[in-house]
N, C-alpha and C positions, 0 to 999 in steps of 0.2 A: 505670396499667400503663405501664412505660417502654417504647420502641419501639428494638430492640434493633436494628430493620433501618432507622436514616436515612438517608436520600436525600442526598445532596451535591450541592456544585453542580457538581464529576469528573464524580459519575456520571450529570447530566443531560447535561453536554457529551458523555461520553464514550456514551450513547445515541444523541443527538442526531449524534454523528459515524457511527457504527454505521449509523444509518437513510441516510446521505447516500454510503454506499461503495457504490459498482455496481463491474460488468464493464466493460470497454472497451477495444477495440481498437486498435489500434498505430496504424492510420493516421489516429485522430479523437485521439490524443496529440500527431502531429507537430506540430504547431501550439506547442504548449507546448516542447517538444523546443526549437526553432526559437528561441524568446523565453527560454531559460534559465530557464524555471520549472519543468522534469521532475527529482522527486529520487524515485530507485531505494530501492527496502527490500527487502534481501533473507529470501527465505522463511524463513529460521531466525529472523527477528524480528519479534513483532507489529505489524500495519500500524495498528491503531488504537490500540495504543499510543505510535506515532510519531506519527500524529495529534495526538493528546491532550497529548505535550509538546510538537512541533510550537503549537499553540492556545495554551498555556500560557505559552509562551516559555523554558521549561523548559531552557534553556541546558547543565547540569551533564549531563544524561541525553542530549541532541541532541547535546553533544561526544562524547561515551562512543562513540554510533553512528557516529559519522561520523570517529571514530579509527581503531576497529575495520573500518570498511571496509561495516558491517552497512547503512548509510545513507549515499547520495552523489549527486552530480549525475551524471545520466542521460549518459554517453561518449559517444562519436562509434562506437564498434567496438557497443556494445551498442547503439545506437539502430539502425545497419547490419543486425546481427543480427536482430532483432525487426521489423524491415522484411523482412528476407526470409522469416523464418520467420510472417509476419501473426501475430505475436502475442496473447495478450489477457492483460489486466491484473485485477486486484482498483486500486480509484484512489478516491482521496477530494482533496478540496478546502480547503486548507488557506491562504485568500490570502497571499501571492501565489502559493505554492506549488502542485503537484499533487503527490500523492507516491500512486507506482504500485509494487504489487508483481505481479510473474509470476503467473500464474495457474496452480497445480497442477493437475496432472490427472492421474486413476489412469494406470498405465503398466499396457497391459492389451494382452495378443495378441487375434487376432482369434477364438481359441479360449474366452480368458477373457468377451469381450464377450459372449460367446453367452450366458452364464449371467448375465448381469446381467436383472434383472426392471424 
């Protein structure tokens, strides 16, 4: 019986990136910030997909992003930003790179939080 579901060795990395993305806070990034190793993704694009070509070396797709604007070295004005606003991140480890995306969060009044369970 053929195995119509095989495993790659994508989608081992691309698990094994998956497990290795936490949260983290703005001011345990500056470090990185500091050393030019902080590249921005923004929300319209997937964080472990950038990974994944990120790992890859994937050249053709990492220009695509970083034409586009969707992928870039972490500013001086956004770093400011996210300083004042104590940000937090979705961030995986990509050597040498970190590549941080904002971290979503429902936009909720304090009337809608009531009904959250």
């Amino acid at each position: 019986m053929p195995n119509d579901k095989k495993i790659t060795d994508i989608d081992v990395l691309r698990a094994n990136i998956n497990n290795e993305t936490s949260q983290i806070n703005w001011s345990d990034l500056q470090r990185f910030f500091a050393g030019g190793w902080l590249i921005y993704v923004s929300s319209n694009t997937n964080l472990l997909d950038v990974a994944v070509a990120f790992s890859l070396d994937n050249k053709d797709e990492v220009s695509k992003w970083l034409t586009s604007g969707e992928v870039a070295k972490v500013s001086d004005t956004q770093a400011k930003q996210w300083h004042e606003d104590n940000a937090t991140f979705w961030a995986n480890v990509v050597k040498p790179w970190v590549l941080i995306q904002p971290l979503k969060l429902p936009d909720m009044t304090q009337s809608e939080d009531k009904n959250i369970h």
